[in-house]
C-alpha positions, 0 to 999 in steps of 0.5 A: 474524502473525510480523513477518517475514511483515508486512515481507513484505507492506510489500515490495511498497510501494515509495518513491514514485516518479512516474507517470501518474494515471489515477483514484482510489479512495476509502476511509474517507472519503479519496481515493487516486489511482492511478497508471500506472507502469511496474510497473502500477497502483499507489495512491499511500497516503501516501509509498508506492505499493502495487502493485495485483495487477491493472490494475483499481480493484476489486485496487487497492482491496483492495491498498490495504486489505491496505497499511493493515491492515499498518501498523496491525499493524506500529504495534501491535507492541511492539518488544522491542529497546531496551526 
């Protein structure tokens, strides 16, 4: 996937700003809550919040799926710049 594609995907997690936690979800072994903002659900996943496509657990679980398939193809790109 062309990197431009991936930063695409990234710009939908947003530095994490507060929110109302109104549950959370559990994926390999580790809990994400989720938050009610005021762009909707999002799962805060580290120092990010993901967007959920929908205000249910079962987008938001694969949001955050979609969030953490993205960084790990982004860690295992090589960066041509400065060797």
């Amino acid at each position: 996937m062309p990197r431009l594609a991936l930063l695409l995907l990234l710009a939908a997690c947003t530095p994490a700003p507060r929110g109302t936690e109104i549950g959370s979800l559990t994926e390999a072994g580790r809990s994400y809550p989720i938050l009610q903002t005021d762009q909707g659900w999002q799962v805060r996943a580290g120092d990010f919040l993901v967007r959920c496509r929908a205000d249910t657990e079962q987008d938001c679980y694969w949001s955050l799926r979609h969030h953490q398939a993205t960084i790990r193809r982004l860690d295992n790109i090589e960066t041509p710049l400065g060797g």
